[in-house]
Structure formats: structure tokens, C-alpha cells
C-alpha positions in Angstrom: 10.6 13.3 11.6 7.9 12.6 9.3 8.1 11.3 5.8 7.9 14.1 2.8 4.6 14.0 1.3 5.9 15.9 -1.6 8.8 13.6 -1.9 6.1 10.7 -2.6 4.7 12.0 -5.0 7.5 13.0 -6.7 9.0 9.2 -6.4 5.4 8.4 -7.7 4.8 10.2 -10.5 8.7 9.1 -11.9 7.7 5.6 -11.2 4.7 6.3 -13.4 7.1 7.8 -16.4 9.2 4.4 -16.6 6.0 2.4 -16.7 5.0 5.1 -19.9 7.9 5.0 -21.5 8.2 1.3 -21.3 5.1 0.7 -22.6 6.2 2.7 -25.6 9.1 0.5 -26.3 6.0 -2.4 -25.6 3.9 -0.9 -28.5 5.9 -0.7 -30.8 7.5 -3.5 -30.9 3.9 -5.5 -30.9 3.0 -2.9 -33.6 6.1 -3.3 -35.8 6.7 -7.5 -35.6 3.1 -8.8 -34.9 2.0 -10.4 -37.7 -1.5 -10.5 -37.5 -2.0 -12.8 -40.6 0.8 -14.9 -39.3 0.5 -14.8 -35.4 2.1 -18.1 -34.2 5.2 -17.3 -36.8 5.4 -14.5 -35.7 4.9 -14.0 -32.4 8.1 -15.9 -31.1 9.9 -13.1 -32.3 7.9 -10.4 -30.5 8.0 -12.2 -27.7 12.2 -12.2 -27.5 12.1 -8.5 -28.4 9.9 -7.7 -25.2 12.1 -9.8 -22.5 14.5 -7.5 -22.0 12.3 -4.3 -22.5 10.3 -5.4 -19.7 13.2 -6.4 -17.6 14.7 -3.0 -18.1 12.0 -1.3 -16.8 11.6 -3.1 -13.9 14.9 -2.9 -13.1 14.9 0.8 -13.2 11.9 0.9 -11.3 13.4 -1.1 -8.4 17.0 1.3 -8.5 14.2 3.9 -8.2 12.8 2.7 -5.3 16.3 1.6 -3.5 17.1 5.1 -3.9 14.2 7.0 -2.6 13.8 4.6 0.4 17.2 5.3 1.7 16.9 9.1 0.9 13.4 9.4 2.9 15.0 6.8 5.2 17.7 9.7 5.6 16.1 12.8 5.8 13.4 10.9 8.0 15.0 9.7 10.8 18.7 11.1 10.4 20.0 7.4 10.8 22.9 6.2 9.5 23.6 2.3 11.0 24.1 0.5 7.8 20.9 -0.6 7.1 20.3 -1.3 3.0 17.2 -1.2 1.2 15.9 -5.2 0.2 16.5 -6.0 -3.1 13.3 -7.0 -5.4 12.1 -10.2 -6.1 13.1 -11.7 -9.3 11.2 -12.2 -12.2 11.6 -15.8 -13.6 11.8 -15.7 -17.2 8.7 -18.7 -17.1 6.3 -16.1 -15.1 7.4 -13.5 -18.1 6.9 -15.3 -21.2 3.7 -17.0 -19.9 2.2 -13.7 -19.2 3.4 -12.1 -22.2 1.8 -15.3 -24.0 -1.5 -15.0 -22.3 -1.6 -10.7 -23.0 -0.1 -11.6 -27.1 -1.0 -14.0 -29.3 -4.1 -16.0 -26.7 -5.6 -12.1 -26.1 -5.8 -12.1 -29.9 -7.3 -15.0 -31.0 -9.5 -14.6 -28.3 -11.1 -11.6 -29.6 -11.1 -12.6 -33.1 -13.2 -16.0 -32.0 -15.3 -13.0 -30.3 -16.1 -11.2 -33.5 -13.4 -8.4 -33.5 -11.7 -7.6 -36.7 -7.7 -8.1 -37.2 -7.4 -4.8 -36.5 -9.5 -4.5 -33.0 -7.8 -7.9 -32.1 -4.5 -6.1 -31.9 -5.6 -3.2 -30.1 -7.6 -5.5 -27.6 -3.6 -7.5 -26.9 -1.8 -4.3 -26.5 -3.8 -3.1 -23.7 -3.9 -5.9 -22.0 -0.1 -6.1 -22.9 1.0 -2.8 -21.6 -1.1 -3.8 -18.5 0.7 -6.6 -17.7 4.1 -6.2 -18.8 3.7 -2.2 -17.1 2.9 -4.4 -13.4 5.6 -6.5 -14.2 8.1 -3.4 -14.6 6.5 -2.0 -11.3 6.6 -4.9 -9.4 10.4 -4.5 -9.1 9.9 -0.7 -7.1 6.7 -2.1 -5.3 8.3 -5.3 -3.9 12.3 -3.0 -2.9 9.3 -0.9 -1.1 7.6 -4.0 0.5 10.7 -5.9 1.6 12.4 -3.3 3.0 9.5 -1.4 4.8 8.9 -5.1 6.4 12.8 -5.7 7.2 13.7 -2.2 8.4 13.3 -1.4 12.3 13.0 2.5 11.8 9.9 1.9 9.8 6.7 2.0 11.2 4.5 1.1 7.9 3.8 2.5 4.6 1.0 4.5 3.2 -0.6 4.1 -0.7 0.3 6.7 -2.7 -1.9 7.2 -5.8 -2.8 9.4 -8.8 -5.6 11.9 -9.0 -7.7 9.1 -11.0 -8.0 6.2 -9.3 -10.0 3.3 -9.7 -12.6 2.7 -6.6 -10.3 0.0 -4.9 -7.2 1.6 -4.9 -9.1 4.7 -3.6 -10.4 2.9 -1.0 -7.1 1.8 0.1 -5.5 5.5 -0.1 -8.0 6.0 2.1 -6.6 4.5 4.7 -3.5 6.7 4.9 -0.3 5.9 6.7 -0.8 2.0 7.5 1.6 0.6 10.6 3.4 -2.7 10.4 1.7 -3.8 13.8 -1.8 -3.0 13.1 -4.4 -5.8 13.0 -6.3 -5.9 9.7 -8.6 -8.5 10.3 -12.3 -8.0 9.5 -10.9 -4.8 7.6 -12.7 -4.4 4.5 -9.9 -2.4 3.3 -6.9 -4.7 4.1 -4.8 -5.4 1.1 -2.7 -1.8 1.0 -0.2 -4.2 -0.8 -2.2 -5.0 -3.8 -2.0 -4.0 -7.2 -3.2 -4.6 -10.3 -3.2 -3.9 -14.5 -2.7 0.1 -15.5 -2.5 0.5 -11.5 -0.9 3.7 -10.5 -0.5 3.7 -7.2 3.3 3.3 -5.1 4.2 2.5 -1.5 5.7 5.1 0.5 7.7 3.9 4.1 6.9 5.9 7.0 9.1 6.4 9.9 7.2 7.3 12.7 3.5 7.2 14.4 2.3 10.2 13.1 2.3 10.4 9.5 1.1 12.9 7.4 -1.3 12.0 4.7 -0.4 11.9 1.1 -1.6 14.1 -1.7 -5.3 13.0 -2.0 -5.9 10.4 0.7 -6.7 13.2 3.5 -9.7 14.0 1.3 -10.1 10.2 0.3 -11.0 9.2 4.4 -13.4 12.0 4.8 -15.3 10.7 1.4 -14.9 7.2 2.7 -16.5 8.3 6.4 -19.7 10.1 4.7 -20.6 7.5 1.9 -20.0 4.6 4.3 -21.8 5.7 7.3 -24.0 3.3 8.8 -22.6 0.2 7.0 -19.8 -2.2 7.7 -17.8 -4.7 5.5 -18.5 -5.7 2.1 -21.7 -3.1 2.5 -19.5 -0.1 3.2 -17.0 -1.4 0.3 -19.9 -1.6 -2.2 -21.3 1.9 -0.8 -17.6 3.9 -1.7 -17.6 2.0 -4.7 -21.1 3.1 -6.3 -20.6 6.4 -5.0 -17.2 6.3 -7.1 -18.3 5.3 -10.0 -21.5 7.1 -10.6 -20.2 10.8 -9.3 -16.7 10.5 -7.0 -14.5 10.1 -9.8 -15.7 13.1 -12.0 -16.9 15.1 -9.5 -13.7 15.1 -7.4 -11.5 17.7 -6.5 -8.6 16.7 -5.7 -5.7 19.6 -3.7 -3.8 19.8 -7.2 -7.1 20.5 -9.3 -8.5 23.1 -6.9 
């Protein structure tokens, strides 16, 4: 039986609340202990208040994901042999700090040496803040997704599951639709269905069999990607979706939920 596309989305869009309401916890903790008179003093205490507000989220975001991948595991194949969804790869505290570092108090004096007041500084760190420390929380979901999608035998692959904004790349690699475990992406230009990046969206969803349905937009996403591409190849065709994107796809669409 093939996977639920409404299930996805569902799975996506409460992956997407834990990332928002984290980075509400995120803000206002930068907001109420950054000092911005005082940033090296103050920042160490910052810093120890977001630890553990980013590894709560991504520890709910990888229960999420255990969850949902053994209830679409369920209701997709009827199979009950043991099998248990991977677990998600850990988060050293280094990788956390440093990043939190780098998105902090080196995103702020960066944009004051580039002119910005005290003020814009600290909006400039707490996007890129809420960036990272949101793909940090994510990570934990996206990587229970990963490992288990590449460890389980039922599954035949995954497809990208993504809002009804995306940037060009990640539409590009909705595009693609149900993706099998065995296919050869060589010479793809849209290989990397596993990447993700700062304020990304977008979710893993397993498949359990050969013919998957497409999720929420990506149906609409291949047929855009055939007619702007046509003729071209490679980094040509990639450019091609991407201008088209930018100056009229991502406005102009109309997506199944806005129609």
C-alpha cells in the first residue's frame, strides 16, 4: 500500500511548529540576556540558556519522527516483524556551542564592523540564530527519517516533502517526487534529496513501495520543472528552474491548497 500523502504533510507541518516554537524560546532568550553593550560578558550566559532549548527541540523532533515512521511504516505495509525506527545522530555539545557562537556574538560584531547599528546587529544574529539552532532541532527528525529509511527492508526510498514557499533548490528537489534507495543519481543535477539548509522547511517522508504517490505540491513542481527545463541539461537546466523561480514561479504559483 502506498504511503499517505496527507499523513506527510501533517507530520510536516508539526515538524514545522516545534521548529516555531523553539525559536520563540531562541528569541527571547537572545532578546532578554544579550547584552549588546556588554557582548563577550554576556553572552556566556545566553549561550548556557540556549543548550538545552535547542536540545529539547530536537529531541522532540526526532520522537516525532520515530513515531510517524512506524505509523506510515504500519498502515503502509501491514508489517509487524520487529523492526524499530533508527535513532538520530547525536549532537555534540562542541558542534552546538560553536554554531551558536558563530550565529551570536561573531554575527554581531560582524555587522557592527559592517556599519549596522546596535540595534540592526541584534536583529542580523537572531536570524541567523533561529536559522541555525531551528536545523539543529530538525536535524534530529531528518536524520530518525534518514537512518531508518536506509536501514529498513520494506522501504523503497523517501520523497521531499515541502511547504507552499519554497526556496528554488528545495523546489527543485520536490520535484523529483518519490526517490528509490537503488536509483543511480549520478550526473543528476538534482541529487541531494537529503540536503537541507537554514529556515529550510522541507521533511523526508519513507515510501513503501514502487509506486508512490506524489506529495502535496511536487506533482505540479515536475511538470514546472519539464517546461522551464526543456532543452537544457545539468547546471543549465538547474539555473533555467531557478530564474524562472525567482523572477515569477514563486509568486505566481498556485499551489493544490491555494487553488
Amino acid at each position: 500500500m502506498a504511503a499517505n500523502p496527507g499523513q506527510a504533510q501533517r507530520y510536516r507541518g508539526i515538524q514545522a511548529l516545534i521548529a516555531a516554537r523553539m525559536a520563540q524560546r531562541v528569541l527571547q532568550v537572545w532578546r532578554d540576556l544579550m547584552n549588546p553593550a556588554k557582548v563577550d560578558a554576556s553572552w556566556l550566559a545566553v549561550r548556557a540558556a540556549l543548550v538545552p532549548i535547542v536540545e529539547q527541540g530536537r529531541q522532540q523532533s526526532a520522537e516525532l519522527a520515530r513515531v510517524s515512521y512506524a505509523d506510515a511504516r504500519r498502515a503502509a505495509t501491514a508489517v509487524e516483524d520487529g523492526f524499530k525506527p533508527q535513532d538520530p545522530l547525536p549532537l555534540l555539545l562542541d558542534r552546538l556551542e560553536s554554531a551558536l557562537d558563530v550565529t551570536g556574538p561573531v554575527e554581531f560584531k560582524r555587522a557592527i564592523a559592517a556599519g549596522k547599528t546596535p540595534q540592526q546587529a541584534m536583529e542580523a544574529a537572531a536570524v541567523r540564530m533561529v536559522g541555525t539552532t531551528q536545523y539543529l532541532a530538525l536535524e534530529g527528525g531528518r536524520s530518525v527519517m534518514k537512518r531508518s529509511i536506509e536501514a529498513d527492508e520494506s522501504a523503497t526510498g523517501w520523497a521531499r516533502v515541502t511547504d507552499n514557499d519554497p526556496c528554488a533548490w528545495c523546489a527543485m528537489l520536490a520535484s523529483r517526487g518519490p526517490v528509490y534507495k537503488t536509483a543511480r543519481t549520478a550526473g543528476d543535477p538534482r541529487k541531494g534529496g537529503n540536503s537541507y539548509h537554514d529556515h529550510c522547511a522541507c521533511q523526508a517522508w519513507p515510501a513503501f513501495t514502487h509506486d508512490e504517490p506524489f506529495i502535496g505540491i511536487a506533482e505540479k513542481l515536475y511538470d514546472d520543472w519539464l517546461r522551464t527545463t526543456r532543452g537544457r541539461g545539468g547546471k543549465h537546466a538547474v539555473n533555467a528552474f531557478r530564474r524562472w523561480w525567482e523572477s515569477e514561479g514563486r509568486t505566481a504559483y498556485a499551489a493544490p491548497e491555494r487553488s
